[in-house]
C-alpha positions in Angstrom: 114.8 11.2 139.4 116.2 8.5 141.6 117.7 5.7 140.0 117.6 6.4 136.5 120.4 7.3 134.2 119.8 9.8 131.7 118.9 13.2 131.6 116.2 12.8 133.7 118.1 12.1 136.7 119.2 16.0 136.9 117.0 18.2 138.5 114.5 19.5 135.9 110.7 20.7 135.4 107.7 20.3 133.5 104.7 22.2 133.0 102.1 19.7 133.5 98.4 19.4 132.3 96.1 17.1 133.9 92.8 15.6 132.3 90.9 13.6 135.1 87.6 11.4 133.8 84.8 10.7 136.1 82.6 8.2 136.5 79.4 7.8 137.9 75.8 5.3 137.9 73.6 8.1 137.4 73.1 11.9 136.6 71.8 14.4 139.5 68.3 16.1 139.0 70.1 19.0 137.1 71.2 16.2 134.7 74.4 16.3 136.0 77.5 13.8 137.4 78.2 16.7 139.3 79.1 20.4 139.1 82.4 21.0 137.2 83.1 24.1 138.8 83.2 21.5 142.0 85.5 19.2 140.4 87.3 22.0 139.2 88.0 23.0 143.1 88.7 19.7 144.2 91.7 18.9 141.8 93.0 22.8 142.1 93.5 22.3 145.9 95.5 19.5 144.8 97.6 20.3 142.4 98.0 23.7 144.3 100.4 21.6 147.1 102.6 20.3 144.0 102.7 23.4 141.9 106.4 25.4 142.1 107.5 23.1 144.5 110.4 20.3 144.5 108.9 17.1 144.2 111.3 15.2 145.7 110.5 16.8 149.3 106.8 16.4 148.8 105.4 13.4 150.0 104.8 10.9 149.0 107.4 12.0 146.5 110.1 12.1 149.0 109.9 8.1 149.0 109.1 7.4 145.2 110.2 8.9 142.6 107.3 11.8 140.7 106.9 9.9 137.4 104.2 10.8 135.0 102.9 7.8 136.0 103.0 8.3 139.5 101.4 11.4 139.9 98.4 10.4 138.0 98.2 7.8 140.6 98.3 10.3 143.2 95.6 13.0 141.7 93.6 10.3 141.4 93.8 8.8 144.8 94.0 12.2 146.3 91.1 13.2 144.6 88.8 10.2 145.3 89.1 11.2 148.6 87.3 15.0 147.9 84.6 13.5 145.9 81.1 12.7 146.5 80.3 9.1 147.2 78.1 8.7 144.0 81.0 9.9 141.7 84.2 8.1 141.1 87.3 8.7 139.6 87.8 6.7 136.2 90.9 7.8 135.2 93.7 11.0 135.4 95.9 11.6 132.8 99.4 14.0 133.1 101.3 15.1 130.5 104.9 16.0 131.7 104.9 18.0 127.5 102.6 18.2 124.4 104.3 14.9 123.4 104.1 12.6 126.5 101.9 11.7 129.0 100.4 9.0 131.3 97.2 7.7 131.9 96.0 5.7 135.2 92.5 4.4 135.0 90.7 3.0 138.1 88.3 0.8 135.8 90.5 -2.1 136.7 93.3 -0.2 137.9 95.7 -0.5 135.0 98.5 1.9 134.7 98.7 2.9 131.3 102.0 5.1 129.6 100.5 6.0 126.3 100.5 9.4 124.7 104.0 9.9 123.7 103.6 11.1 120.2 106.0 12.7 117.5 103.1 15.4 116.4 
């Protein structure tokens, strides 16, 4: 990581997880927001273009630095792009290990670094 002193400024991994919430006004005649196999799609194609690869050469990562809390930011804005107009993004949440994580909500756009826990 650029610009940080500590361990995290050596090259190193993570095996991420990713939880995204959507958000939506109503529910689809199946009773639906929309299909999670569909949803399931969109954020694989994304992630797919991160996944064994060297962040810091993948843009936008090759500008700022990929942060738990940055690439919740970008799943999410990625994502809103793939999604259906009705259905919205509320928020995406990465965990970088079972401990700690980063959640980045779009219902008022407030970054949010909880979910580091001792457990």
């Amino acid at each position: 990581m650029r610009d940080y002193e500590g361990e995290c400024e050596n090259l190193h991994g993570h095996n991420w997880h990713v939880t995204v919430r959507l958000a939506g006004e109503e529910l689809n005649e199946l009773g639906m927001l929309m299909d999670f196999r569909d949803a399931k799609a969109m954020l694989k194609s994304i992630l797919d273009k991160l996944d064994h690869k060297y962040l810091n050469e993948v843009e936008p990562f090759d500008a700022i630095n990929p942060t738990t809390e940055n690439l919740a930011e970008y799943v999410g804005e990625k994502l809103t792009q793939k999604l259906p107009s009705d259905v919205r993004v509320s928020s995406v949440t990465c965990w970088e290990s079972d401990h700690c994580g980063a959640r980045v909500s779009w219902d008022g756009k407030t970054p949010s670094a909880g979910g580091a826990s001792d457990e």
